[in-house]
C-alpha positions in Angstrom: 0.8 -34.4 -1.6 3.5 -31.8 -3.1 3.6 -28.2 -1.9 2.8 -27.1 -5.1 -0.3 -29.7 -5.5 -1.6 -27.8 -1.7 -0.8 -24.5 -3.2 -2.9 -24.9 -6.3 -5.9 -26.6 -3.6 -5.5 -23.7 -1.4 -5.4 -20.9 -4.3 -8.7 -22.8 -5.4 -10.7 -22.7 -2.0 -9.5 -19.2 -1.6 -10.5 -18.3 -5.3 -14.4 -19.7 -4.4 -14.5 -18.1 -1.1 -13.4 -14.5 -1.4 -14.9 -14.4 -4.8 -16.6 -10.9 -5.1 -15.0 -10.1 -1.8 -13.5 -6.2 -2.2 -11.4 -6.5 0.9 -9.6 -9.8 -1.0 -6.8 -8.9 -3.7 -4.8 -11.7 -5.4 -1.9 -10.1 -6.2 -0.3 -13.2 -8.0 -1.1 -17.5 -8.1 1.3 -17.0 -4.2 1.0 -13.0 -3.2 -2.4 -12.3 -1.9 -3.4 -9.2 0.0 -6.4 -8.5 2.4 -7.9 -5.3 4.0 -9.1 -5.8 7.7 -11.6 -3.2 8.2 -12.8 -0.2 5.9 -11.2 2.5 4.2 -12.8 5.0 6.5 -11.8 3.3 9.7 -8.9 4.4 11.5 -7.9 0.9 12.8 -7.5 -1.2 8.9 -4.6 -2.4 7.9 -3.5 -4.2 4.5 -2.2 -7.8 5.8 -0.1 -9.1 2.6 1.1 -12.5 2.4 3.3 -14.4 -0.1 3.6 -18.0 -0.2 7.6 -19.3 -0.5 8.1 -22.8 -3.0 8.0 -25.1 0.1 4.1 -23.6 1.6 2.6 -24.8 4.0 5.4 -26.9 4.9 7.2 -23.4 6.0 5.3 -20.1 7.3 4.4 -17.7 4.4 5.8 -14.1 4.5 4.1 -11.6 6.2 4.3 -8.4 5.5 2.7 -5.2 6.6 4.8 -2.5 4.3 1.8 -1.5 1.8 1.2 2.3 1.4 -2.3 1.6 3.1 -0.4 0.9 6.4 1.8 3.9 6.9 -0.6 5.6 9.1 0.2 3.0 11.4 3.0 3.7 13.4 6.0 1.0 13.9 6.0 -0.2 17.3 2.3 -1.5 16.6 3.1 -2.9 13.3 6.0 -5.3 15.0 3.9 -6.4 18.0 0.7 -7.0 15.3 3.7 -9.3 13.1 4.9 -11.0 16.3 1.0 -12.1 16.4 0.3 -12.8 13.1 3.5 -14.8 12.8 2.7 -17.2 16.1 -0.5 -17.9 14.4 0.9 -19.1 11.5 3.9 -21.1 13.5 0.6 -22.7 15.2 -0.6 -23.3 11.4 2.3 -25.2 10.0 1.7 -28.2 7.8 -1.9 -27.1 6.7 -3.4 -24.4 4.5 -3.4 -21.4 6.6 -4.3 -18.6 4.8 -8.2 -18.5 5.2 -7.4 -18.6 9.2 -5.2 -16.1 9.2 -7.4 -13.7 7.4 -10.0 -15.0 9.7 -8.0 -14.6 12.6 -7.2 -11.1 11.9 -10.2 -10.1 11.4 -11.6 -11.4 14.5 -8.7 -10.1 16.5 -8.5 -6.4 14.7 -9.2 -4.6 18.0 -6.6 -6.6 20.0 -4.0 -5.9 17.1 -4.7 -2.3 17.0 -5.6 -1.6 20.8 -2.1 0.5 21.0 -2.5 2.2 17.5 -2.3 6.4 17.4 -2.3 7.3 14.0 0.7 8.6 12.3 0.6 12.7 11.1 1.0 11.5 7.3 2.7 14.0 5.2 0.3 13.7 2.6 -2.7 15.4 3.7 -6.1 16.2 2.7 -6.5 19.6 1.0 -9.5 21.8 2.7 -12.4 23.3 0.8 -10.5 26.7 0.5 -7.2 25.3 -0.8 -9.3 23.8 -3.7 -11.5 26.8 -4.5 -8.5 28.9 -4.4 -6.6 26.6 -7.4 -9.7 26.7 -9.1 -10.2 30.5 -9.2 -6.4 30.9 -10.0 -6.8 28.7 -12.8 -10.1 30.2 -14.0 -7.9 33.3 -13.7 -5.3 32.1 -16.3 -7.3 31.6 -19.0 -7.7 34.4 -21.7 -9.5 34.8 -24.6 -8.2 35.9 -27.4 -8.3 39.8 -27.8 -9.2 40.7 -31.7 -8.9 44.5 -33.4 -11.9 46.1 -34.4 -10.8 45.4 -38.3 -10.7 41.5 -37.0 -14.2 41.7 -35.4 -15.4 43.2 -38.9 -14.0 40.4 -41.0 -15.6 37.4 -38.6 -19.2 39.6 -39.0 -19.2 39.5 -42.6 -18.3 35.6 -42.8 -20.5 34.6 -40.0 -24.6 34.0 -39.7 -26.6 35.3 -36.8 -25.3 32.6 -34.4 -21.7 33.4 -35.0 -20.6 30.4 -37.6 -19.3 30.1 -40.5 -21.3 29.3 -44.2 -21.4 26.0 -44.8 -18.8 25.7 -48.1 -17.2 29.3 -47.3 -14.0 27.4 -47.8 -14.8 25.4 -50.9 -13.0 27.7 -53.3 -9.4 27.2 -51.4 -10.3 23.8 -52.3 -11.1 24.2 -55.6 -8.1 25.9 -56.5 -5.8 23.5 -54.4 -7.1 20.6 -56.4 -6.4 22.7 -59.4 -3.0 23.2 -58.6 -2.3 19.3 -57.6 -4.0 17.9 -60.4 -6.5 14.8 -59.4 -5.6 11.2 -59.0 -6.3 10.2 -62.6 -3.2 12.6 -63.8 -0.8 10.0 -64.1 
């Protein structure tokens, strides 16, 4: 068989087996990403591989550079890619991406036994930071301040509720279309 005719099998089985799986992501037909743990744990990482034109004849690219990963700090990402990459040197020649997955997700805790998460500089914003934004911004809005002349006017137009007539502009209109002449002026 051709690489390409293994891709398509592979891309198949992977399609039927992670199918409604939320930790599976095909990026594209040969990029694929997967989430090793949940969002809440401290110890996930986002494995991403891509598959080169001559898969599995030659090891797919590894990469652990998504945003979800930059809690973890460098030293541990190399030593988890020395890993990953001897298990797909051990791979060669056959479809390797379900085992990999696998693999990682079976070995998680021996991949991240040295991880301390990384200070991130973006940081969660406590419960007084937000209610402090929200009374500034309630704050900042202003209603409108009218005379007492203005006041008068909106009385005399208005019903008990505070709206306007229904057809209290109809003789604007009237006179517009007076003006413009209708349609069937030609």
């Amino acid at each position: 068989m051709t690489a390409n005719e293994d891709q398509e099998m592979e891309l198949e089985a992977l399609r039927s087996i992670y199918e409604g799986d939320d930790c599976f992501k095909e990026l594209s037909p040969v990029s694929f990403q997967y989430r090793i743990g949940d969002h809440e744990d401290p110890k996930a990482f986002l494995l991403e591989v891509s598959w080169p034109d001559t898969y599995p004849e030659t090891e797919p690219q590894i990469s652990l550079d998504a945003f979800f990963n930059n809690r973890i700090c460098p030293e541990v990402k190399q030593a988890m890619m020395a890993k990953l990459e001897e298990q797909a040197e051990a791979n060669l020649g056959t479809a390797m991406m379900y085992t990999l997955f696998e693999w990682a997700k079976e070995n998680q805790e021996s991949l991240m036994e040295d991880h301390q998460p990384v200070p991130s500089a973006v940081m969660q914003p406590s419960n007084s930071e937000i209610t402090n934004f929200t009374s500034t911004s309630k704050k900042k809005e202003k209603k409108e301040q009218l005379t007492k002349s203005q006041k008068r006017k909106m009385t005399g137009r208005t019903d008990n509720r505070g709206e306007l007539p229904r057809g209290w502009n109809w003789v604007d209109v009237v006179k517009h279309l007076s003006k413009t002449g209708g349609k069937d002026d030609d």
